[in-house]
C-alpha positions as CSV (number, residue, x, y, z in Angstrom):
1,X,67.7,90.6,71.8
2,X,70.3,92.7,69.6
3,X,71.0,96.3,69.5
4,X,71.7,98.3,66.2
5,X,75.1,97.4,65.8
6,X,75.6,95.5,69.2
7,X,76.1,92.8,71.1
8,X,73.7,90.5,72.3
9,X,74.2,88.3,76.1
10,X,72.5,85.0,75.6
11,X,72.7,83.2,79.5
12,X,71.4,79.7,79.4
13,X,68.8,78.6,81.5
14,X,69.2,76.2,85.2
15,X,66.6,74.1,85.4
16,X,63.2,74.9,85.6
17,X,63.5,78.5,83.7
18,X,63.0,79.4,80.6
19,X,65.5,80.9,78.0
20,X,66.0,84.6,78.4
21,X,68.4,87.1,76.2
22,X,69.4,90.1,78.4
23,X,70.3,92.9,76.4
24,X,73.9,94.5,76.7
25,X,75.3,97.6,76.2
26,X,76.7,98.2,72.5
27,X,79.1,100.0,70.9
28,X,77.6,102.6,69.2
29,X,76.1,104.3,72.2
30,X,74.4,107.7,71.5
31,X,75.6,110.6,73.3
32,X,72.8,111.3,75.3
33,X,73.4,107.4,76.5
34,X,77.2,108.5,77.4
35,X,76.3,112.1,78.9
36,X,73.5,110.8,81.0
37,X,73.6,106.7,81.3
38,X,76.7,106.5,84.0
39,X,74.9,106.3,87.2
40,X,72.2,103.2,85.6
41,X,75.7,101.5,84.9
42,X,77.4,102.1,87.7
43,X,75.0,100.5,90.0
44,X,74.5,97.4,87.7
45,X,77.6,96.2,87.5
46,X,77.5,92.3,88.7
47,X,81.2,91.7,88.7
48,X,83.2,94.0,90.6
49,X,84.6,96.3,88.4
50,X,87.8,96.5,90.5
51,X,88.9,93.2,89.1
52,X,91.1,92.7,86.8
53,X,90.6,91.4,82.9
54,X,91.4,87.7,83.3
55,X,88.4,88.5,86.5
56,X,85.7,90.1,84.6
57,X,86.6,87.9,81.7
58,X,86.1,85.1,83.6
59,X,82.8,86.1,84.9
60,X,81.3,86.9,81.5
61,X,83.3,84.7,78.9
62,X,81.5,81.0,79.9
63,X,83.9,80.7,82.9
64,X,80.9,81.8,85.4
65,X,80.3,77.7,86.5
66,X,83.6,78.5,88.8
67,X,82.0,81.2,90.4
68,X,79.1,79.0,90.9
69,X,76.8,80.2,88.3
70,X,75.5,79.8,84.5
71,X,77.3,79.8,81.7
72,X,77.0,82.3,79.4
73,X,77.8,82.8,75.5
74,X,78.9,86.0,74.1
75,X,79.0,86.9,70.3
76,X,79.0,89.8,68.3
77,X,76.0,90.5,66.6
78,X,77.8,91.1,63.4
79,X,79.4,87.7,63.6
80,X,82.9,89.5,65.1
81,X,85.6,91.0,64.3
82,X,89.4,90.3,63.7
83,X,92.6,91.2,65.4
84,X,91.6,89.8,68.9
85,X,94.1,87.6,70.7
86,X,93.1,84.7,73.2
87,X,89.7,85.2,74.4
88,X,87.5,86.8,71.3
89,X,85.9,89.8,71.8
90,X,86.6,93.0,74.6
91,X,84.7,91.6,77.5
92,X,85.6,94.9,79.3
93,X,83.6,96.5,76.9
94,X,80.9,94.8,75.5
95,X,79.9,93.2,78.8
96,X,78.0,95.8,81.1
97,X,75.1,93.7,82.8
98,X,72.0,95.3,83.2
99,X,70.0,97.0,86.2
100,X,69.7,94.0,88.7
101,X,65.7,93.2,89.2
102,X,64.8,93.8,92.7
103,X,64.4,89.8,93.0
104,X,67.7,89.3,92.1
105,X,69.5,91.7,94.0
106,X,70.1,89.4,97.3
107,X,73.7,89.9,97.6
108,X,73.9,93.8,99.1
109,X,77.1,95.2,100.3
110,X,76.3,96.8,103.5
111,X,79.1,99.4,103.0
112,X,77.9,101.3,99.8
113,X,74.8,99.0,99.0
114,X,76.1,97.9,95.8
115,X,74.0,94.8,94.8
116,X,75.6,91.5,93.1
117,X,74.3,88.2,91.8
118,X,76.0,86.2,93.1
119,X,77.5,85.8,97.1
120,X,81.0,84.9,95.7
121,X,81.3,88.4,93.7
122,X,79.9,90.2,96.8
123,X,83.2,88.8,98.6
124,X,85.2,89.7,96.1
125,X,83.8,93.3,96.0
126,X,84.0,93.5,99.8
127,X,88.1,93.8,99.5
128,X,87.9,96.7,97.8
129,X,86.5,98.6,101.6
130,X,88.9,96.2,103.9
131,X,92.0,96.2,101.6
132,X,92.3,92.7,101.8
133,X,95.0,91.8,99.3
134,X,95.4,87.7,99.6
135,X,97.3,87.2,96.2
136,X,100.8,87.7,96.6
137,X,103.7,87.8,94.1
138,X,106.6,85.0,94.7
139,X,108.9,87.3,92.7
140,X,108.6,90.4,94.2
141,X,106.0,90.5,97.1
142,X,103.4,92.4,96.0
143,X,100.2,91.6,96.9
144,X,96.6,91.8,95.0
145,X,93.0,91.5,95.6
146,X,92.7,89.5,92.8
147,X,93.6,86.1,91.5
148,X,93.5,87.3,87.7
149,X,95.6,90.9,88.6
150,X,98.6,88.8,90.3
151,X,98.1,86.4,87.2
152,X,98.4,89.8,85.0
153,X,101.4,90.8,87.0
154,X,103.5,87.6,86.8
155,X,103.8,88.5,83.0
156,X,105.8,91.5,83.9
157,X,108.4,89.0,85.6
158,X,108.0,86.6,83.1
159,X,108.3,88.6,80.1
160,X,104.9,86.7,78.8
161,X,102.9,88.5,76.4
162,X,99.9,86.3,75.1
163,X,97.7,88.9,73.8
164,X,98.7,89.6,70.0
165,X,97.2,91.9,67.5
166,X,96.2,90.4,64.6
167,X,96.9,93.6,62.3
168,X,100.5,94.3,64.0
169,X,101.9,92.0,65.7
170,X,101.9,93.6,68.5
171,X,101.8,92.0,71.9
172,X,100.2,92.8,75.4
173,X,100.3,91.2,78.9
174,X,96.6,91.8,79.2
175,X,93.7,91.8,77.5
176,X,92.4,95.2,78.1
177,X,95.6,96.9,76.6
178,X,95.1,94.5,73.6
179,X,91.5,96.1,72.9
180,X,92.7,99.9,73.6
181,X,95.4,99.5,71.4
182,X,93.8,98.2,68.5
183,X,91.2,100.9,68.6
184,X,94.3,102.7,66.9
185,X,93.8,100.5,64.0
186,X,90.3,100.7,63.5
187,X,89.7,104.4,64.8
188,X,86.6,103.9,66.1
189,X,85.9,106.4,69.1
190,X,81.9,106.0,69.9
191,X,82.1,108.0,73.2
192,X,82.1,111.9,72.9
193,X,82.7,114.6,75.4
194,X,79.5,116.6,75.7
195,X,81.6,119.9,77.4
196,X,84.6,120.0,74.4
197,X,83.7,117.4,71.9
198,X,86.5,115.3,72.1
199,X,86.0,111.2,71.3
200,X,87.1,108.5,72.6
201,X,87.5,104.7,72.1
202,X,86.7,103.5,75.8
203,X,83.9,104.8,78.1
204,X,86.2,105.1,81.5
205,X,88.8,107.3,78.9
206,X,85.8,109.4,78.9
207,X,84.9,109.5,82.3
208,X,88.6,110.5,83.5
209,X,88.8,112.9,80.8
210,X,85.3,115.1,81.6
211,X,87.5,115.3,85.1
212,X,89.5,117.7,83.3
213,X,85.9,120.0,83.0
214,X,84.4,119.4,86.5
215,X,88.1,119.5,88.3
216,X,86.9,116.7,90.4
217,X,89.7,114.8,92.2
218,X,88.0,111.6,93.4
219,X,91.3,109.8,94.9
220,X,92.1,111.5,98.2
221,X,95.1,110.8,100.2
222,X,94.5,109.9,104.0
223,X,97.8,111.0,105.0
224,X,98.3,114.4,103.7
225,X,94.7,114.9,102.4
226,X,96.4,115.9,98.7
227,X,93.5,114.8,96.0
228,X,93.8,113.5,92.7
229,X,91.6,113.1,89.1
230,X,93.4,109.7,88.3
231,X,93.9,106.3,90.4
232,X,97.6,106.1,88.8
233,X,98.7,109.0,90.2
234,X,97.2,108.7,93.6
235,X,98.8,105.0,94.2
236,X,102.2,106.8,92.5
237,X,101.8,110.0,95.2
238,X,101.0,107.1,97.7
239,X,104.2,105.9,97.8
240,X,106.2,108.5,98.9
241,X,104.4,108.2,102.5
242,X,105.0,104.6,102.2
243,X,108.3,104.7,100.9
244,X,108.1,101.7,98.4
245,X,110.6,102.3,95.2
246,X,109.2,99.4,93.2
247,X,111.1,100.4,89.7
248,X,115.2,99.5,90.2
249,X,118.0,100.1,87.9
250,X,119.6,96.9,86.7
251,X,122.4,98.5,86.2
252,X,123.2,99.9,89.9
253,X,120.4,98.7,92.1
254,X,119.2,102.4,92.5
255,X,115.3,102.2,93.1
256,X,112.1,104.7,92.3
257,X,108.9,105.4,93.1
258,X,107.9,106.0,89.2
259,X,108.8,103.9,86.4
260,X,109.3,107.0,84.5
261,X,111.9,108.5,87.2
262,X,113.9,104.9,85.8
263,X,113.6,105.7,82.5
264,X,114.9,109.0,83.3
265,X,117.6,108.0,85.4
266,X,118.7,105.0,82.9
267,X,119.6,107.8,80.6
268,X,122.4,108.6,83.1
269,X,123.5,104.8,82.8
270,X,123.7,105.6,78.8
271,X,125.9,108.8,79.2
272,X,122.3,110.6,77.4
273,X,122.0,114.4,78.3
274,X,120.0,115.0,75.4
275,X,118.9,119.1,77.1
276,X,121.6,121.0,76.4
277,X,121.5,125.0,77.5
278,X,121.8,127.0,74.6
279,X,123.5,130.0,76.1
280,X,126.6,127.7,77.8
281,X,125.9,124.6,76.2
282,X,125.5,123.0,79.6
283,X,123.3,119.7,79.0
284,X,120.9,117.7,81.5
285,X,119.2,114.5,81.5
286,X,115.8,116.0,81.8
287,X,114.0,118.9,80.3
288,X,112.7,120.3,83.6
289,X,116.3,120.1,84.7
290,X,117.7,122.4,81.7
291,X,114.3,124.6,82.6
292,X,115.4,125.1,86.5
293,X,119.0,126.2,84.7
294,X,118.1,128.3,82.5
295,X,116.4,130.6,85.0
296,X,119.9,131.1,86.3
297,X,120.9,132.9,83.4
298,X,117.8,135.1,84.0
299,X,117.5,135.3,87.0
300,X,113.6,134.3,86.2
301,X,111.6,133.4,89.6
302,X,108.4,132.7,88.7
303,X,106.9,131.5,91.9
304,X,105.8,134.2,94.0
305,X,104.8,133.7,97.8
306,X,101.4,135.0,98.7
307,X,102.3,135.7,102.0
308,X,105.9,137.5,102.3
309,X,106.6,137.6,98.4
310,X,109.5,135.9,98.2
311,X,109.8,134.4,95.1
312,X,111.1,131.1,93.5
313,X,112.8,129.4,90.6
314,X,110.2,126.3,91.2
315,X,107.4,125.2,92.1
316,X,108.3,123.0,94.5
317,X,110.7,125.4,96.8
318,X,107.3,127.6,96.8
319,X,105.3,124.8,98.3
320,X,108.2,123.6,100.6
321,X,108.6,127.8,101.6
322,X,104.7,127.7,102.2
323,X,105.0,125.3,104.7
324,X,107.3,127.9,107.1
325,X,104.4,129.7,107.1
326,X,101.6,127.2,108.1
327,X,104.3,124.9,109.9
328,X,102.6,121.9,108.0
329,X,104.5,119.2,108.2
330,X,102.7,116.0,106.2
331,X,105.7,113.2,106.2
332,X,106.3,111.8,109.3
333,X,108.7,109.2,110.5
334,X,107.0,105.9,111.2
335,X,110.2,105.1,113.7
336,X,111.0,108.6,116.2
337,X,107.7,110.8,114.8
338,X,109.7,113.8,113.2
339,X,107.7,115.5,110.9
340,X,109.2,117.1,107.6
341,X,108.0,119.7,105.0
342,X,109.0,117.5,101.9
343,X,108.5,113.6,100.9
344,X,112.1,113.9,99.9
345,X,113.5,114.5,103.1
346,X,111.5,112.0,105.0
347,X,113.6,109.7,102.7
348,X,116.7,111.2,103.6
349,X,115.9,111.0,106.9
350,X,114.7,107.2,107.5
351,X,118.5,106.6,106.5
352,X,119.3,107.8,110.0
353,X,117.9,105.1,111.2
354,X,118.5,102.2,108.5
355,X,122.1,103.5,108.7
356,X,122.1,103.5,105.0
357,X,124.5,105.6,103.1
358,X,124.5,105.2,99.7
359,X,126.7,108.2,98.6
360,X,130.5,107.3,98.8
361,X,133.6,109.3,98.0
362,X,135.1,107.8,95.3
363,X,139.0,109.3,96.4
364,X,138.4,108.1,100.2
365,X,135.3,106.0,100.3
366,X,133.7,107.9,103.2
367,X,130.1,107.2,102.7
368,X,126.7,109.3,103.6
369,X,123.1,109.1,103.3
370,X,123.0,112.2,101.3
371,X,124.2,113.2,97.6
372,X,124.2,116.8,98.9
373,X,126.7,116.0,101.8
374,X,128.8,114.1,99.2
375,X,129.1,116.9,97.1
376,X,130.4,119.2,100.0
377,X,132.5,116.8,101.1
378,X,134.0,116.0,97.2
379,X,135.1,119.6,98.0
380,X,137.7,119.0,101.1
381,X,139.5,117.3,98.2
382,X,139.3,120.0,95.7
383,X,139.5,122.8,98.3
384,X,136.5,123.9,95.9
385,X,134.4,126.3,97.5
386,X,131.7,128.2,94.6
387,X,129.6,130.0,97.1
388,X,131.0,133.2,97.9
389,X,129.0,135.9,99.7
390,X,128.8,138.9,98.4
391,X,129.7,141.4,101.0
392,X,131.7,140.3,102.3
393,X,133.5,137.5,99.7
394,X,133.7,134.6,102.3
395,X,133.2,131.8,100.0
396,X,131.8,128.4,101.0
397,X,131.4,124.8,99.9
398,X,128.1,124.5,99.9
399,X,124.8,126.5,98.9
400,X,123.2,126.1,102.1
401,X,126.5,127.5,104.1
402,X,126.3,130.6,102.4
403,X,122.7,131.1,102.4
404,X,122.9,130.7,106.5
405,X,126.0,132.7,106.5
406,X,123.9,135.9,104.6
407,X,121.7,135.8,107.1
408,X,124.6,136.8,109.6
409,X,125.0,140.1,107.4
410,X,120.7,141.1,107.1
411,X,120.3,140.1,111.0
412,X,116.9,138.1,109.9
413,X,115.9,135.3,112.0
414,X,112.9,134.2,110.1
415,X,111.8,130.6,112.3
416,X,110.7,131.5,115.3
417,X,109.7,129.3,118.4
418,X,106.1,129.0,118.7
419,X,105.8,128.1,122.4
420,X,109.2,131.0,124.0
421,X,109.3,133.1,120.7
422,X,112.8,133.0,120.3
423,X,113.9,133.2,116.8
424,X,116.2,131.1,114.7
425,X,118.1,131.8,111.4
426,X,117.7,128.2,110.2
427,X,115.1,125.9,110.1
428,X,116.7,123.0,111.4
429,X,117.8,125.3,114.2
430,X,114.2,125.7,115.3
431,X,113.9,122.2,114.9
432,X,116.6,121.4,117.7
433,X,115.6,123.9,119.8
434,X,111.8,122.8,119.7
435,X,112.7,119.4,120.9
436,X,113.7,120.7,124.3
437,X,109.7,122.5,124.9
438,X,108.5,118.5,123.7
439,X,111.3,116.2,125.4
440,X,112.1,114.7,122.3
441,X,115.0,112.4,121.4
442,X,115.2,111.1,118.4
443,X,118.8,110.2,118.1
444,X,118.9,106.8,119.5
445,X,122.5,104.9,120.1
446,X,121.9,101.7,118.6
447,X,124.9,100.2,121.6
448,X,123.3,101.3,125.1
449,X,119.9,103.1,123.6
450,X,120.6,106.6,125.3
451,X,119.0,109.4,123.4
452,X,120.1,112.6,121.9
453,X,118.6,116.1,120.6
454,X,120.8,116.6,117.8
455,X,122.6,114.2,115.3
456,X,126.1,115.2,116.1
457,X,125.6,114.5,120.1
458,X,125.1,111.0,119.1
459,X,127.8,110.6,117.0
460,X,130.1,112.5,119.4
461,X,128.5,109.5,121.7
462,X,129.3,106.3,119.7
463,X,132.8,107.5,120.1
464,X,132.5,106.3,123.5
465,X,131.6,102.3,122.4
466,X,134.2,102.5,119.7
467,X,137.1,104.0,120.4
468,X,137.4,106.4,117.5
469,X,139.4,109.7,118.5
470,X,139.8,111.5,115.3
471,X,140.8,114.7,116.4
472,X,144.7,114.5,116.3
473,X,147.5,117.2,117.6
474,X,149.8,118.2,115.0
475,X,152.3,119.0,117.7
476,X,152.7,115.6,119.5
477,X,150.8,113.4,117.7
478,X,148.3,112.6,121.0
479,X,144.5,111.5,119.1
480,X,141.3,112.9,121.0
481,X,137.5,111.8,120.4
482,X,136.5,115.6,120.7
483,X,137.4,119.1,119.0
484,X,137.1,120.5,122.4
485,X,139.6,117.9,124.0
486,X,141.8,119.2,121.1
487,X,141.5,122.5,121.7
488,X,142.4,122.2,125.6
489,X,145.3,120.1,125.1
490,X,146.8,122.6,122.0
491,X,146.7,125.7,124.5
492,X,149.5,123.8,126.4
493,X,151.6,123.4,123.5
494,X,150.7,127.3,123.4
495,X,149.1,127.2,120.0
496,X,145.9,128.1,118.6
497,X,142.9,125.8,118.5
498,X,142.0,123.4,115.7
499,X,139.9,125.3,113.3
């Protein structure tokens, strides 16, 4: 059976049954079809959509015996088209099955009663509820639910590129991105937006696009319960709860969460700071970087808080400012349970643990687990220090000094202790002091495992295992492990304590 300008799914008979043609969906759907046909589809898909293209091609394109079913022949009804690679014609497209019969639907999954053909694609579709990800990458380790996406993803290592366009040139690791792209050549979009009348070449472009109308955000995060409209940026957002940096620099090992963070950073790598400031010509690596300066020249905050009205250069310090006033605390540490308001200092802080410390002084090669610290520490060298308050003009080497030290001048104490009330000018402060009301230690000495509050008892502590005594008289030369043991011993000289 064909369809005005369609395709037509012969399947060839087993034994015993006669020939039947089961009619596909085509290309030209009407609108009403696109607008009103997504649930009849969504339950009559036979293959799991969740595979890959080599999967569902497989399943469609006359490779079904290895699944343990009939063969089937595909053609296009206007005897085909050219450009296509290996393979002919798009199989992601062109290849919707039908509404099961009730007779045929014997394979049921008993977690959202989706109904297959066959038992082995009811497996497969069951790893899409358990997570079960069996296929796992030599190179790399990453692991898929799929034969035919690990297949797909060894081309990334490999550099292969198999699908070519005819009209181009042009090649793609898979066969999907082959059939999207040449939709550029031929310009054929067949599925309209009912809301704003946009068209598009591929139904699921549709469907993520009228998310843009409805605002529904289908990929839900279980950690943090932050929602999404598109898969790609949910698994993207998922990672910084995970902590996997898939996308490293070749050039200095440095590793990210996004690819486009790399491309970004690679730019640093190519001495590129194409966003230059055009009132002092300062230039960044990123647009939203030269944005953030250029508010500094106007002293623009636009990002107001709802509750105290304290307003913000960006976005982001709003969100991280909210959180002071809901205490929410989404990233927690997987190894001592400390909870933090960003993503971005959970990272920072796992390096407590993993010892790692990445930043290193280039004039002493004293290392530390945060850029930030470098900085402020670059400026012992320099005697640099930019921050200067003003009222009372003590400058500082660091941002953060001098915003603490204000607070000494305005009397605020804005984090206060939930469970004895007392109030605290910093956050971190709060955060020290809660851990006496809960008991918790998470400063652990890696030598005998004794337990500390705060992250300068501990390394005061390790002193202890290895001998260090940094803190040195300038009278007599005599080394100590503690300021305070300097201070005691430099009253008997009769001279002031070490600063």
């Amino acid at each position: 059976m064909e369809s005005p300008g369609g395709w037509t799914l012969q399947v060839a008979p087993e034994e015993g049954q006669g020939l039947c043609n089961v009619k596909t969906a085509t290309r030209g759907l009407t609108e009403g079809a696109v607008s009103g046909g997504w649930g009849a589809w969504e339950n009559s898909t036979e293959v799991p959509r969740e595979a890959g293209d080599g999967q569902r091609q497989q399943a469609t394109l006359g490779a079904a015996d290895e699944q343990g079913g009939p063969s089937r022949e595909v053609g296009p009804a206007d005897g085909g088209r050219d450009g296509a690679g290996p393979g002919s014609e798009p199989a992601d497209r062109a290849l919707r099955p039908s509404p099961l019969p009730e007779e045929q639907q014997g394979c049921r999954c008993g977690e959202c009663g989706k109904a297959f053909s066959q038992g082995s694609y009811l497996l497969q579709h069951r790893r899409v509820h358990t997570g079960e990800k069996p296929y796992t990458c030599p190179e790399c380790g990453k692991a898929f639910a799929w034969s035919s996406n690990l297949s797909q993803h060894q081309r990334i290592h490999s550099g292969e590129k198999p699908y070519a366009c005819r009209g181009c040139g042009k090649a793609f690791r898979a066969h999907s991105q082959l059939i999207h792209h040449q939709e550029t050549h031929s310009g054929l979009k067949p599925f309209r937006c009912p809301d704003c009348g946009k068209s598009f070449g591929r139904s699921t472009t549709l469907v993520q696009h009228r998310r843009t109308h409805t605002g529904e955000k289908p990929y839900e995060c279980p950690d943090c319960g932050k929602a999404f409209s598109w898969n790609s940026n949910f698994l993207e957002h998922r990672r910084v709860h995970t902590g996997a940096r898939p996308h490293a620099c070749p050039d200095c090992g440095k590793a990210f969460s996004q690819s486009s963070n790399l491309a970004e950073h690679l730019k640093i790598h190519a001495g590129a700071r194409p966003h230059a400031c055009p009132d002092c010509g300062k230039a960044f690596v990123r647009v939203a970087g030269l944005r953030q300066h250029r508010r500094t020249h106007s002293s623009e905050k636009p990002f107001p808080c709802a509750e105290c009205g304290k307003a913000f250069r960006e976005s982001s310090q709003l969100l991280q400012h909210q959180r002071t006033h809901t205490d929410e605390r989404p990233f927690e540490c997987a190894e001592c349970g400390q909870a933090f308001v960003m993503g971005s200092y959970l990272a920072e802080h796992r390096r407590v643990h993993t010892g790692e410390k990445p930043h290193a002084c280039a004039q002493c090669g004293k290392a530390f687990s945060q850029r930030s610290n470098l900085l402020s520490h670059q400026r012992t060298h320099s005697g640099a220090k930019p921050f200067a308050c003003a009222d009372c003009g003590k400058a500082f080497r660091g941002s953060s000094g001098l915003a603490h030290h204000r607070l000494t001048h305005t009397g605020e104490r804005p984090f206060a202790c939930a469970e004895c009330g007392k109030s605290f000018r910093g956050s971190s402060e709060l955060r020290q002091h809660q851990r006496l009301h809960s008991g918790e230690r998470p400063f652990v000495c890696a030598h005998c495992s004794k337990a500390f509050v705060r992250k300068s008892e501990l390394l005061s502590h390790r002193r202890t295992h290895t001998g260090e005594r940094p803190y040195a008289c300038g009278e007599c030369g005599k080394p100590f492990s503690h300021r305070c043991n300097l201070n005691e011993h430099q009253k008997r000289h009769g001279g002031r304590a070490a600063p």
